[in-house]
C-alpha positions in Angstrom: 4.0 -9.3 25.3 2.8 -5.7 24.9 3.9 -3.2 27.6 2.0 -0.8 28.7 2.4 2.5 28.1 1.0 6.0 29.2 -1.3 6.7 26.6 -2.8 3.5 26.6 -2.9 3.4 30.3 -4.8 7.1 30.3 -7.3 6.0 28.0 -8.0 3.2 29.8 -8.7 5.5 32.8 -10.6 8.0 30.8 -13.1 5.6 29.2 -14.0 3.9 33.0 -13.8 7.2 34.4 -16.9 8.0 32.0 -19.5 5.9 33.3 -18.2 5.4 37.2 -17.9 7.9 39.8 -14.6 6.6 41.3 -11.0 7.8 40.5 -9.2 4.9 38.5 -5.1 4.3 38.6 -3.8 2.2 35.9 0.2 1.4 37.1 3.1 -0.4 35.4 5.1 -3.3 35.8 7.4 -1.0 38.6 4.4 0.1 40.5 4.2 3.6 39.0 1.2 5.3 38.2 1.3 6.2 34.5 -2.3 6.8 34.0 -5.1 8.6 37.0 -8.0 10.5 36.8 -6.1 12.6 39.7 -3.2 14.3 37.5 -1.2 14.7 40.8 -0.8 11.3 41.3 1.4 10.7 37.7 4.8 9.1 37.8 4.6 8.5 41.8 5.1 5.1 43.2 2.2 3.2 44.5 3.1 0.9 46.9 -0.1 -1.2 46.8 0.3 -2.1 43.0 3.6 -3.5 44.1 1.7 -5.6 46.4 -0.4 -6.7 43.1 2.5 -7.4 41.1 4.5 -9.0 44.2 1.7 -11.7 44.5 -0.1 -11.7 41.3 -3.6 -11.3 43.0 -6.7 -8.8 43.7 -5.2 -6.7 47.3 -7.9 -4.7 48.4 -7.0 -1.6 51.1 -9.3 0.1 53.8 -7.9 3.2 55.2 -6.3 1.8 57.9 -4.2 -0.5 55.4 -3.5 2.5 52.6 -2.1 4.6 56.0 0.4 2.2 56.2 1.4 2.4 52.6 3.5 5.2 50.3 1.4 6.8 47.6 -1.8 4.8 48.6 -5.6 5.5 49.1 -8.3 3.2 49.9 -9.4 1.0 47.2 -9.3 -1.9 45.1 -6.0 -3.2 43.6 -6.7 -5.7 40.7 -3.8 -7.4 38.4 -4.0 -6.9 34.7 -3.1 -10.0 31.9 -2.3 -10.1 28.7 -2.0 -13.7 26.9 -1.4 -15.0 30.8 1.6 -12.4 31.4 1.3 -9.5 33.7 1.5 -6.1 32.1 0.2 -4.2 35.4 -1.9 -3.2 37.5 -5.4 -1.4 37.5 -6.9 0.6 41.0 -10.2 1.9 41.8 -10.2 4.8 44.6 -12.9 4.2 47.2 -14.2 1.9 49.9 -13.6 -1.7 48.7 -16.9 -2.7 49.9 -18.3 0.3 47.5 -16.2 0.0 44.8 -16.0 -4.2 44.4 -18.6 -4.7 42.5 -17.3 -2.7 39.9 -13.7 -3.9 40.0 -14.1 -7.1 37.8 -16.1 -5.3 35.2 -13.1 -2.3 34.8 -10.6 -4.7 34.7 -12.4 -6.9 32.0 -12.6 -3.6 29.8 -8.9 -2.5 30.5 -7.6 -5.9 29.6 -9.8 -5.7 26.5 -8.1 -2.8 25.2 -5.0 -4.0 26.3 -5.6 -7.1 24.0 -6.6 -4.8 21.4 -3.3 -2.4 21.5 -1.2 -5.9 21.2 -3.4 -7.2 18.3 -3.0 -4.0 16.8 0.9 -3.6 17.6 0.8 -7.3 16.0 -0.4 -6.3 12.5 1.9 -3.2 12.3 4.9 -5.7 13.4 3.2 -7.9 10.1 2.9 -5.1 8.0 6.6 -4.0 8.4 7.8 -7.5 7.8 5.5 -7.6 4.5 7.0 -4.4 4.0 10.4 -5.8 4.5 9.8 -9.0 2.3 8.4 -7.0 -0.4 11.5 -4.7 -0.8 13.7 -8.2 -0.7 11.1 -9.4 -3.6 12.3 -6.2 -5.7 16.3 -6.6 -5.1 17.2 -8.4 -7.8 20.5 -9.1 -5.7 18.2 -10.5 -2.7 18.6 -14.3 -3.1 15.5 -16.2 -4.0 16.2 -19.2 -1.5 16.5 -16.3 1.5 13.3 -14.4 0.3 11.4 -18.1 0.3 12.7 -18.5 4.0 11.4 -14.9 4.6 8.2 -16.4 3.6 7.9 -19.6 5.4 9.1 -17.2 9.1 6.0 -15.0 8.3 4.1 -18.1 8.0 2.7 -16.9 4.6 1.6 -19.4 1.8 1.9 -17.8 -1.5 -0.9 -20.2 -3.5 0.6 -20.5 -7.4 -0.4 -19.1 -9.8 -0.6 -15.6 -8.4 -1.1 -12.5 -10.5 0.9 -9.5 -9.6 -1.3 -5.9 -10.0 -0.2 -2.0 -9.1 -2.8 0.1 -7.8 -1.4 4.0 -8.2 -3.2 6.4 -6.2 -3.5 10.1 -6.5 -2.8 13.0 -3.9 -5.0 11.9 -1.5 -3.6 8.1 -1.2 -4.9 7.4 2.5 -7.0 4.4 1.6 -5.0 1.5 1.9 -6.6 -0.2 5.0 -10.0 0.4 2.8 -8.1 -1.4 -0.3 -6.7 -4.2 2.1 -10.6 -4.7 3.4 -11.3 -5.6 -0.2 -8.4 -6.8 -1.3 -6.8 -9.3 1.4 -3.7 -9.3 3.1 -0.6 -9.3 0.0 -1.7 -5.3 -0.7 1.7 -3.9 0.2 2.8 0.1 0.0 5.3 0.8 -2.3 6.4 4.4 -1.9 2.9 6.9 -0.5 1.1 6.2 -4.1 1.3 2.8 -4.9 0.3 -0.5 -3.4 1.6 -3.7 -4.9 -1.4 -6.2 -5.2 -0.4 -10.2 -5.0 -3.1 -12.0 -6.3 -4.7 -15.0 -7.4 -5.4 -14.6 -11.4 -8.4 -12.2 -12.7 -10.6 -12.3 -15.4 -10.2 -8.6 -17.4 -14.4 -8.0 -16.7 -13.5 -8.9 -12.6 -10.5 -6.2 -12.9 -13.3 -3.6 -14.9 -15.9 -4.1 -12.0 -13.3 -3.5 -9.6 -12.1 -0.3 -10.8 -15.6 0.7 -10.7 -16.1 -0.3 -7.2 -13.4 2.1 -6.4 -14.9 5.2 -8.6 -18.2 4.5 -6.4 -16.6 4.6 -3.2 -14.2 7.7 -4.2 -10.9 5.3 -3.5 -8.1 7.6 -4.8 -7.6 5.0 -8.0 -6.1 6.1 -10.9 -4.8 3.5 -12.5 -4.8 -0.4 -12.4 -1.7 -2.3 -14.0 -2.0 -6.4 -14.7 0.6 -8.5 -15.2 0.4 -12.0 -16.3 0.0 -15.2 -13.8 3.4 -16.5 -12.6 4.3 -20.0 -11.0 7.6 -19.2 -9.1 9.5 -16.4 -7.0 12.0 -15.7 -9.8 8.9 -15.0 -12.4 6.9 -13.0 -9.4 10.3 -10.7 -8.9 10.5 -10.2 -13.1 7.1 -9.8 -13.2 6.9 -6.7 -10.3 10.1 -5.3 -12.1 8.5 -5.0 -15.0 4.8 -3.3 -13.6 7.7 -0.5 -12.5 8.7 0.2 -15.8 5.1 -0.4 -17.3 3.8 2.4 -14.5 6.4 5.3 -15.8 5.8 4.8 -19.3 1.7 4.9 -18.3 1.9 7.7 -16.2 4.1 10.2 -18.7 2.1 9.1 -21.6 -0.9 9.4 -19.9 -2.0 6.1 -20.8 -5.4 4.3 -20.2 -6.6 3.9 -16.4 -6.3 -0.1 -16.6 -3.5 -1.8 -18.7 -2.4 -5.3 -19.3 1.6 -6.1 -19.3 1.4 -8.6 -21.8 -0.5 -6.1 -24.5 2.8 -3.8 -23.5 5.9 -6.2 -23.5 7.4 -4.0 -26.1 7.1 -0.8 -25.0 7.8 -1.9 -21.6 11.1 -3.4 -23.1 11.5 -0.5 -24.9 11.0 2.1 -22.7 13.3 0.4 -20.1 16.0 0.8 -22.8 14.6 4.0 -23.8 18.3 5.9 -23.3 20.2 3.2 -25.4 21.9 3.8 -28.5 19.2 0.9 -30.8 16.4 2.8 -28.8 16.9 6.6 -30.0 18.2 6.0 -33.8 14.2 3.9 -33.4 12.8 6.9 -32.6 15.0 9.4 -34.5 12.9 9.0 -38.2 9.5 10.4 -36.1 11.5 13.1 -34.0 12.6 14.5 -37.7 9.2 14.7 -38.7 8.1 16.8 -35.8 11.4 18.9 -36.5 10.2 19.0 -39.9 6.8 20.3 -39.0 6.4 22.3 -36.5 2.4 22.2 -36.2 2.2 18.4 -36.3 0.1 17.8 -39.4 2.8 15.2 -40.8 2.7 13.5 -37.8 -1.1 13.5 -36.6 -1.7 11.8 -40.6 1.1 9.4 -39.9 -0.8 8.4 -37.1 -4.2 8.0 -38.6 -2.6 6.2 -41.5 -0.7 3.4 -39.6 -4.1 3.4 -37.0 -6.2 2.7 -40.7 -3.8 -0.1 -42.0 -2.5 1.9 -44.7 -6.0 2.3 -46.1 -5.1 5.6 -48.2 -8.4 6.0 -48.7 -9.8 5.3 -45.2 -7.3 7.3 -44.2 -8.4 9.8 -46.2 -12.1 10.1 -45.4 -11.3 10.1 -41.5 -8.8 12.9 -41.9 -11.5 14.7 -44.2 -9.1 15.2 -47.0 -8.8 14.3 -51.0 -6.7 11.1 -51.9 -4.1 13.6 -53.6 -3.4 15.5 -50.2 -2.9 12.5 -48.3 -0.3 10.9 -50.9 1.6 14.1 -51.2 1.9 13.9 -46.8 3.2 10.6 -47.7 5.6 11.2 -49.7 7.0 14.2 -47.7 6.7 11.5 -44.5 9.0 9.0 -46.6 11.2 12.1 -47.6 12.0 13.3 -44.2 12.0 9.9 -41.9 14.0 8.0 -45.1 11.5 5.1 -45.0 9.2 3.5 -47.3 5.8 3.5 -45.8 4.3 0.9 -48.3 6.7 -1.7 -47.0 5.5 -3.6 -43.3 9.1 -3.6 -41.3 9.0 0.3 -41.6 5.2 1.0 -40.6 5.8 -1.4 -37.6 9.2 0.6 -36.6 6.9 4.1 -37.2 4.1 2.7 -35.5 6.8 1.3 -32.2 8.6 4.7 -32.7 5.3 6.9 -32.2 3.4 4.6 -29.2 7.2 5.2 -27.6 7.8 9.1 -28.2 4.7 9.8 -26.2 6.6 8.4 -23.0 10.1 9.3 -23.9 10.1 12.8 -25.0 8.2 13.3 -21.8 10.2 11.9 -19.4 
């Protein structure tokens, strides 16, 4: 049951107040006036709400009656309900004979907003519990039978599969009830630029025409990160975990606006183990090149090379140059990384080594 308070009580005052000519009271569950187009009568007792709240029903007061009451005019006293519980009490200054045919109509509109302010307060009391469950999800030391228990209290069905996504937002990240509109309810904040998206599974073209729904209605989108369908909690909780990891490598290499986990399990894996010992002798061959040279030719024509297939002489004509150039920058490439590039376990370690870097080196 909401309570009211004063701010919900003025406004109730002020909106009546606009289109009648009579002074309006809205009082609490004690009898004291929290709300009044008359600012003098604030916080004093009124001894005809208590009558209201005493007996549950409409008391209306002549002036002989209000003379015989404490902090009381003439008027009409009515009781205001919220799901069948009283919450207080709404008066209308005047001659009851004057002001009764306006009585039911204010008190319909008060306990409108009233309902409103506790639907409201509902979905914020929702939205910190999602809130609340979606930390548990991410606690890898939460247990999974509590977190399924969280679910079934909320009275939320999780429908398998469901697809996990990360929306990350820019600067201006105040769209998230617009993102929820379009997204349904399991759009959850995580930190003030991301929302965690729970999902039934996309098609890639669905996830393309959404991001450019958001461009035409200037949501602050910058990037979209997928990962694959799950079938259970446990998978759910990896699968979040692992859109974290995805979302730091993205955002220091400056990756693409939408990415797909499962086209980065490696670098994800690496770059979560990017501080290891295995991890940095991977990447030390291609951080001797750049030491090497200083102006990045070596390792822009690595690049190209591995990004041809070890075409020498597509490499060549992309990179503009004669067959002879481009062998002799392979050979100082072997030299200084100590690996054979004709041979496939070392181009995939260059080519691991160099996707990698762009995140590492930058973080």
């Amino acid at each position: 049951m909401i309570e009211l308070d004063a701010g919900l009580a003025q406004d109730i005052v002020d909106r009546a107040m606009a289109i009648l000519p009579y002074n309006i009271n809205v009082m609490d569950t004690r009898g004291l006036i929290i709300g009044s187009g008359d600012r003098q009568r604030l916080h004093t007792r009124h001894e005809g709400a208590q009558l209201v709240l005493s007996n549950q029903r409409v008391v209306e007061l002549d002036a002989q009656a209000a003379a015989c009451l404490q902090g009381v005019r003439p008027g009409v006293n009515l009781p205001l309900f919220n799901a069948g519980q009283l919450v207080g009490v709404l008066g209308i200054t005047g001659d009851p004979e004057e002001v009764r045919p306006f009585a039911e109509l204010v008190r319909m509109t008060a306990e409108m907003l009233v309902e409103q302010r506790a639907l409201q307060a509902e979905r914020q009391w929702q939205e910190q519990q999602l809130q609340r469950w979606l930390s548990e999800l991410l606690d890898s030391d939460y247990p999974l039978p509590a977190l399924a228990s969280e679910l079934e209290r909320l009275e939320l069905t999780l429908h398998w599969p469901l697809q996990a996504a990360l929306i990350c937002l820019d600067e201006r990240a105040d769209a998230a009830h617009q993102l929820r509109e379009r997204t349904g309810p399991l759009l959850l904040p995580l930190g003030r630029r991301q929302l965690l998206w729970l999902r039934p599974p996309q098609e890639p073209a669905a996830d393309q025409a959404w991001l450019a729904q958001a461009e035409r209605r200037a949501w602050p989108v910058t990037r979209l990160l997928v990962a694959e369908p799950v079938e259970q909690l446990a998978e759910l909780r990896e699968a979040c975990q692992a859109l974290g990891t995805l979302r730091d490598y993205a955002d220091v290499a400056q990756a693409a606006r939408l990415l797909y986990l499962a086209d980065q399990q490696v670098l994800v894996l690496l770059y979560a183990q990017r501080r290891s010992w295995l991890v940095q002798r991977l990447l030390a061959p291609v951080r001797a090149l750049r030491q090497a040279d200083g102006q990045g030719v070596l390792e822009a024509t690595l690049r190209d090379w591995l990004e041809c297939g070890a075409q020498s002489q597509l490499c060549a004509q992309r990179l503009g140059i004669h067959r002879n150039t481009l062998r002799y920058r392979l050979e100082r490439i072997s030299r200084v990384t100590g690996l054979e590039l004709f041979q496939a376990e070392p181009r995939q370690r260059l080519s691991l080594a160099l996707a990698l870097l762009q995140g590492v080196d930058h973080d």
